[in-house]
C-alpha positions in Angstrom: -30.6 27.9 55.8 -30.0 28.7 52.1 -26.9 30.4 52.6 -25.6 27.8 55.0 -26.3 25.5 52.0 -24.2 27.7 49.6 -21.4 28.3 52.3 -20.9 24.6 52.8 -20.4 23.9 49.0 -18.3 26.7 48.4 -15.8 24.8 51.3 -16.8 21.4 50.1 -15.1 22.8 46.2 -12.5 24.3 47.9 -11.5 20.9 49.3 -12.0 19.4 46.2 -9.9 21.6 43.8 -6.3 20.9 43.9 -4.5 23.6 45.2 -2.1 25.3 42.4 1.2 25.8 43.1 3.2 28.7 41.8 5.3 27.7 39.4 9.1 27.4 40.7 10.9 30.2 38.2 13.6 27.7 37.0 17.3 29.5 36.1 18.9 29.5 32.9 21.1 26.3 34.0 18.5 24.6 35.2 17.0 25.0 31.5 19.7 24.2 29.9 20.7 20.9 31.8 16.9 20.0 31.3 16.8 20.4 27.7 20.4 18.6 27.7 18.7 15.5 29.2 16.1 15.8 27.0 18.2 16.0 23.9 20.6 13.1 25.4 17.5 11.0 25.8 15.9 11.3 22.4 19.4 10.4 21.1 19.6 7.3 23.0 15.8 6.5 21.5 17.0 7.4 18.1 20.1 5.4 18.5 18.4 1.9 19.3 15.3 2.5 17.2 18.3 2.8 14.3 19.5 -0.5 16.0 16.3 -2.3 16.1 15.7 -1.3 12.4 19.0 -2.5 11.2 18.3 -6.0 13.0 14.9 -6.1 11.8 16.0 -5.6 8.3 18.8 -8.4 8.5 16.4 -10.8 9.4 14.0 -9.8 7.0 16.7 -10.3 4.1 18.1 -13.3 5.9 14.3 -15.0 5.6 13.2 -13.1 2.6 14.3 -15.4 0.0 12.2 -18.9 2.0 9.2 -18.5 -0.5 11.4 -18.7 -3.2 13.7 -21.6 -1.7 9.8 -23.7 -0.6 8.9 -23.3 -4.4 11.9 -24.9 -5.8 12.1 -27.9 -3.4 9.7 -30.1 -5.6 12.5 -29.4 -8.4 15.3 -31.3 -6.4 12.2 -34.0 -6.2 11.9 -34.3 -9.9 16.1 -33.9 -10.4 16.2 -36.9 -7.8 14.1 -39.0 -9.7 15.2 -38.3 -13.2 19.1 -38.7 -11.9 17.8 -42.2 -10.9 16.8 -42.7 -14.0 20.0 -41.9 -15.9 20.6 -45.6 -18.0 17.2 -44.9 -19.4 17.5 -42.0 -22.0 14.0 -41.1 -22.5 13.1 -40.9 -18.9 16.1 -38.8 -18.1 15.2 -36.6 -20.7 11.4 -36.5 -20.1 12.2 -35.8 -16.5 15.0 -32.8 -17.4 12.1 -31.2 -19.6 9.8 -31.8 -16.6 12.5 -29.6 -14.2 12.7 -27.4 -16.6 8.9 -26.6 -16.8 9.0 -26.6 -13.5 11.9 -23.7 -13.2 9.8 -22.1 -15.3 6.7 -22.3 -13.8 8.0 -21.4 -10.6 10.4 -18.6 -11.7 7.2 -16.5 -13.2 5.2 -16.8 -10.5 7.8 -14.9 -8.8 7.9 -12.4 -11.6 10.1 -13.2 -14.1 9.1 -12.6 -17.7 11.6 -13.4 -20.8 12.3 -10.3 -23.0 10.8 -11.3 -26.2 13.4 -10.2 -28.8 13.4 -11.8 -32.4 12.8 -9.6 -35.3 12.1 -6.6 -32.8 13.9 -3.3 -33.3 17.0 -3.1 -31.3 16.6 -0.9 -27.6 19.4 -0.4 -25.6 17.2 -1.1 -22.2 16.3 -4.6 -23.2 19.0 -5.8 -25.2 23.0 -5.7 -25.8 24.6 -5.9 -29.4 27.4 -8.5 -29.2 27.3 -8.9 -32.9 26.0 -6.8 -35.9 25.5 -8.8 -39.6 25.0 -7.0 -43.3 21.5 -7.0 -43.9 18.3 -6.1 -46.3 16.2 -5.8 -43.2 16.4 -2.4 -41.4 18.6 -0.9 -39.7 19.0 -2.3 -35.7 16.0 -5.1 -36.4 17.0 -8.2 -34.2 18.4 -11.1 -36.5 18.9 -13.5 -33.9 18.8 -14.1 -29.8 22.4 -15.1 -28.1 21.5 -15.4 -24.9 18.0 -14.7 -23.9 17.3 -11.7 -21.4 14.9 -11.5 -18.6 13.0 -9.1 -16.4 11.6 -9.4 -12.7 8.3 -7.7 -12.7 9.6 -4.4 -14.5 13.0 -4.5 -13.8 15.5 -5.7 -16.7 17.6 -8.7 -14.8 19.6 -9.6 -17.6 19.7 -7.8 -21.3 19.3 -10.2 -24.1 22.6 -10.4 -26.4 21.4 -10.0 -30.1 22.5 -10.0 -32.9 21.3 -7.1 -35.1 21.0 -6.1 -38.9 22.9 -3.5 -40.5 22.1 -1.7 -43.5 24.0 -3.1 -46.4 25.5 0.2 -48.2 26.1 -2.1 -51.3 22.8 -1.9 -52.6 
């Protein structure tokens, strides 16, 4: 009875196990047209993932500057009401200083910072020499700030244009 018992489940895993086919030898065209497809295949992928990034990336420049844009609308608010205001002086002025703060405000959140530049020592990242004046001060200090420069996060936007001291041979 035992080795019915055994006989029977040697059958039952024979049924259960899959039988294996012998691998079919494939030719040397067959290979190559297979790895052909292959190839043409993971062009095609390659080719509309490229596709897919490219219109990704257009949109995301498209959209990228609505933060910005949402920030500044309560600045055409405040120009609104101080252009309604424009027969009395003081409140168009007080409301062009309050735009301004608001630019401001809004701008550094973002990341700008101004380059501070009086009295420093002149560096060609930060600022551009538009003008140099005959002075007791050292040579390349700052003497006085054309046109103010600015930097987003760590990134010079806009060198300052200084004005800087040269050494008076004179003396």
């Amino acid at each position: 009875m035992e080795q019915k018992k055994i006989k029977d489940n040697a059958e039952e895993e024979k049924k259960q196990k899959p039988e294996i086919k012998k691998e079919k030898k494939l030719t040397d065209k067959e290979i190559i047209t297979d790895l052909t497809d292959t190839l043409q295949r993971t062009q095609a992928e390659f080719e509309n993932y490229k596709k897919r990034m490219d219109k990704d990336k257009a949109e995301f420049v498209k959209y990228a500057k609505a933060g910005l844009i949402h920030n500044l609308l309560p600045m055409i608010d405040t120009f609104q009401i101080a252009l309604k205001s424009t027969k009395d002086n003081e409140k168009f002025l007080k409301g062009m200083e309050m735009v301004y703060a608001q630019l401001i405000s809004t701008l550094q959140t973002e990341g700008l910072k101004p380059i501070d530049a009086m009295g420093k020592k002149f560096d060609p990242n930060l600022h551009e020499v538009m003008l140099k004046e005959k002075s007791d001060k050292d040579e390349g200090i700052i003497l006085e700030e054309l046109q103010k420069g600015y930097m987003l996060n760590d990134k010079v936007l806009r060198h300052s244009k200084v004005k800087v001291s040269e050494k008076d041979n004179k003396k």
